[in-house]
N, C-alpha and C positions, 0 to 999 in steps of 0.2 A: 504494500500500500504506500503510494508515495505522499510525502508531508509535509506541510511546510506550516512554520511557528511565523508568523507576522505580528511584529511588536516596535515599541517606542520604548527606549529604557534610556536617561541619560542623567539626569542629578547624580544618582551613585552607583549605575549602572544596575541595581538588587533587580529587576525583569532581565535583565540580560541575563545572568548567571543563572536564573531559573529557566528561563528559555534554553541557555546553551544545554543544562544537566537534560532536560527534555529532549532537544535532538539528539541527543548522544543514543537514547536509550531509541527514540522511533528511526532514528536515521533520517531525519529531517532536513531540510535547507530552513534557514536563517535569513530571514527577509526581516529587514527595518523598514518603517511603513513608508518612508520615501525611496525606496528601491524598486519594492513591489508595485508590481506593473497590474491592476487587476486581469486585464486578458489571459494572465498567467494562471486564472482558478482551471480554466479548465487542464492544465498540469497537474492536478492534485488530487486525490482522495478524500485525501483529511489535513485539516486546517485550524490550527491551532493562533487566536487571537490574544495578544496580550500588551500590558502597560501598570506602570505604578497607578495607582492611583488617586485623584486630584480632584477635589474639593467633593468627594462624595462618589463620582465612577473613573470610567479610564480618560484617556490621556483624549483632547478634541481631537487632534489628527490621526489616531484611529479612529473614531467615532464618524471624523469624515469621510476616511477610507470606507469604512463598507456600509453608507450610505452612497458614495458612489459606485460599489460596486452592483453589475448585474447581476438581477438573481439566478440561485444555481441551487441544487441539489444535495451539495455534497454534506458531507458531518463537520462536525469542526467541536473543538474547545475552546475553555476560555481559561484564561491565567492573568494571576496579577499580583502587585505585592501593594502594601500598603502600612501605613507608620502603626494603624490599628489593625491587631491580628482579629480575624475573625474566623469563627471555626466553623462558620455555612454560610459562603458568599452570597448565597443562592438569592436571597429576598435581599440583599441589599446593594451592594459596591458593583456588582455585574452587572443590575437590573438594565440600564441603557444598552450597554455593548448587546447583551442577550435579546432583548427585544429588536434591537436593529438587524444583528445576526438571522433571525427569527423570519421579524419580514423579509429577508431576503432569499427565505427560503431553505435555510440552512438547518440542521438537525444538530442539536447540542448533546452530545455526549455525556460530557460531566465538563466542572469546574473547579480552579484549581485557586488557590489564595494563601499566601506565607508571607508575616512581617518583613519587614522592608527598613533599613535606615533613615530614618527623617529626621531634618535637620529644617523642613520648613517655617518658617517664622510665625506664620499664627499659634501651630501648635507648638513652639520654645515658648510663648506668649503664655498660652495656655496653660505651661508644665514647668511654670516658673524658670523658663532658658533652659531648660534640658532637652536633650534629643531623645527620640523615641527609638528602640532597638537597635542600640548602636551594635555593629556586629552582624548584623541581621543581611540576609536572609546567611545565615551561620552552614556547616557543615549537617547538618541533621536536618535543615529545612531544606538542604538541596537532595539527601539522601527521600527526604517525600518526595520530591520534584520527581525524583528517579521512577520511586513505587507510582505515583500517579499515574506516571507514561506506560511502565507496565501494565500497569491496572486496564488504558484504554486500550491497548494491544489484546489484552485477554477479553476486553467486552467486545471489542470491531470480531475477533475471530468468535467469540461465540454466539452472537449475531449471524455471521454470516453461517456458521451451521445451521442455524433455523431453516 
């Protein structure tokens, strides 16, 4: 199944490192959202979306990415890190990308979400000048990254037994 992770990651790079652990394990290509050409979906099986996230979802130029993109078919994930861990993205930080994903016809798999390094200023404001998971996304949040990818590899094949 070929794959591709499409993401924005650049304050501390924390989506890059979780996106890289992920293509390792699916054998993915590595598209930053200004690389990816949409024409390119039909290259793909599965497509994995992701970015830190900022002010409550992901990043706007992913958001405008697959608003422009034509609808397709295919499955896809979603990934993300953020300064607040949350242990089921599901009703919250995803809610836009997922819906947009959605209308576009795309099939969501699962979702994936690990603390992230922040250093952004409201919330130092907020935390008395402190940063949030400094360290983060650490050795153990990348070894999830790993299990997650595996995890979609065992549900796309056992699916496709059906």
């Amino acid at each position: 199944m070929k794959t591709a992770i499409v993401y924005i990651s650049y304050h501390h790079k924390n989506t890059e490192k979780v996106a890289r652990e992920m293509a390792v394990v699916l054998g993915a290509d590595l598209k930053k959202v200004g690389t990816f050409n949409t024409k390119e979906l039909a290259d793909y099986d599965l497509l994995g979306f992701g970015s830190g996230i900022y002010m409550g979802k992901h990043h706007n130029s992913l958001l405008e990415l697959v608003a422009n993109m034509p609808a397709s078919n295919k499955k896809a994930f979603i990934l993300s890190t953020s300064g607040f861990n949350i242990k089921k993205p599901k009703p919250g930080f995803h809610k836009a990308l997922r819906t947009a994903l959605q209308r576009k016809g795309l099939e969501i798999i699962d979702e994936f979400n690990c603390p992230g390094y922040d250093t952004y200023i409201i919330v130092r404001l907020l935390r008395g000048g402190r940063v949030l998971n400094k360290g983060r996304p650490n050795e153990d949040d990348l070894k999830k990254a790993q299990i997650f990818a595996k995890n979609l590899i065992n549900k796309l094949n056992s699916a496709a037994v059906l």
